[in-house]
N, C-alpha and C positions, 0 to 999 in steps of 0.2 A: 247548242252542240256541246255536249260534256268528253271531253278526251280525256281518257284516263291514262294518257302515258306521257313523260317528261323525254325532254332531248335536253343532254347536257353535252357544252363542249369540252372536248379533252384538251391538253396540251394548251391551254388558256395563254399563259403567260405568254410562250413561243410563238403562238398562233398571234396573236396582236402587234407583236414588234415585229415579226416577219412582214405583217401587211401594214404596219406605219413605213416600215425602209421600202417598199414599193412607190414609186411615186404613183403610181396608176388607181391606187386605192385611195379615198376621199374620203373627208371629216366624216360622211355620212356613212361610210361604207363601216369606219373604225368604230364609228357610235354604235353598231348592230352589234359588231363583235365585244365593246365596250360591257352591253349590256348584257350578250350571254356570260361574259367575265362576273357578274356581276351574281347570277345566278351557279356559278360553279361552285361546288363544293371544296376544288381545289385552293389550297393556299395561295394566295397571290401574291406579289411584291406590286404592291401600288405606285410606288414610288419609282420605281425601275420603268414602269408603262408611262404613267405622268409624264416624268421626266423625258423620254422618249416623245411623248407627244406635244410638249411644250419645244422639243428643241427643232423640232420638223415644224409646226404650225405659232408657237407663239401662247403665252397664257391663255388669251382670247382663244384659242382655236382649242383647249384642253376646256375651258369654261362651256363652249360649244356643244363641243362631247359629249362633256358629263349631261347636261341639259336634254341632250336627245337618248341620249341613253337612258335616262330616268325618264323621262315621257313614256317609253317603251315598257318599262317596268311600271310604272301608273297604270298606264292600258289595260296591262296581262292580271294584276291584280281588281281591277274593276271589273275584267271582264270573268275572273273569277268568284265575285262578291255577285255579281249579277247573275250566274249559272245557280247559284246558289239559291240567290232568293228565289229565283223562279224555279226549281224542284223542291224549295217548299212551301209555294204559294195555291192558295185557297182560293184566293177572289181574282175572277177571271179579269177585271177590267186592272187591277194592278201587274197580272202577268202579262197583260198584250203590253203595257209600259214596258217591261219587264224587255220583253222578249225586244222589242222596237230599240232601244239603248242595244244588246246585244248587236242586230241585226249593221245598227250603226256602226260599233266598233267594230264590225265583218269589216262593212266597207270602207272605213278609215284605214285598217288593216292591207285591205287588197291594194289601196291608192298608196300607201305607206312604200308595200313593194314594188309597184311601181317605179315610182320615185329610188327608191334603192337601186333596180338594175339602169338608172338612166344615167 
């Protein structure tokens, strides 16, 4: 599945320290937002979020973060290298490979949000 349109988040910076001062919002919930931070075009103050996130969870809990937050971005780039090879592949028995690697990040994807709204 090829999507041809981007979702960015606005208001990046505010939107992530607003949900680290909630206490109801968890490492996992902040690593999602993390990661769309990650893809904004907007300017960031890193240091300003970091900091914010170390003083609520702890080094360890900003090393967390970042960690899942870049998993997230791994993904969406593999799963972009993999759309790829398979609209320009020729030999069927490397696009069923092709397509099966997709088909996995679907469902690592689905289990991921899962795990997000729990």
């Amino acid at each position: 599945m090829n999507d041809n349109f981007t979702i960015e988040l606005l208001c990046c910076e505010s939107t992530i320290l607003n949900e680290i001062r909630h206490k109801e919002c968890k490492r996992k919930h902040i690593a999602l937002t993390y990661y769309f931070c990650m893809k904004s075009s907007e300017d960031i103050d890193w240091g300003v979020i970091n900091r914010a996130i170390i003083e609520r969870w702890s080094f360890s809990g900003l090393e967390y973060i970042k960690t899942e937050a870049y998993k997230w971005y791994k993904k969406k780039i593999r799963q972009h290298e993999l759309e790829a090879l398979l609209n320009n592949c020729v030999d069927d028995d490397e696009a069923i490979l092709y397509q099966r690697e997709l088909e996995g990040l679907e469902e690592a994807k689905d289990e991921s949000k899962n795990n997000i709204t729990h």
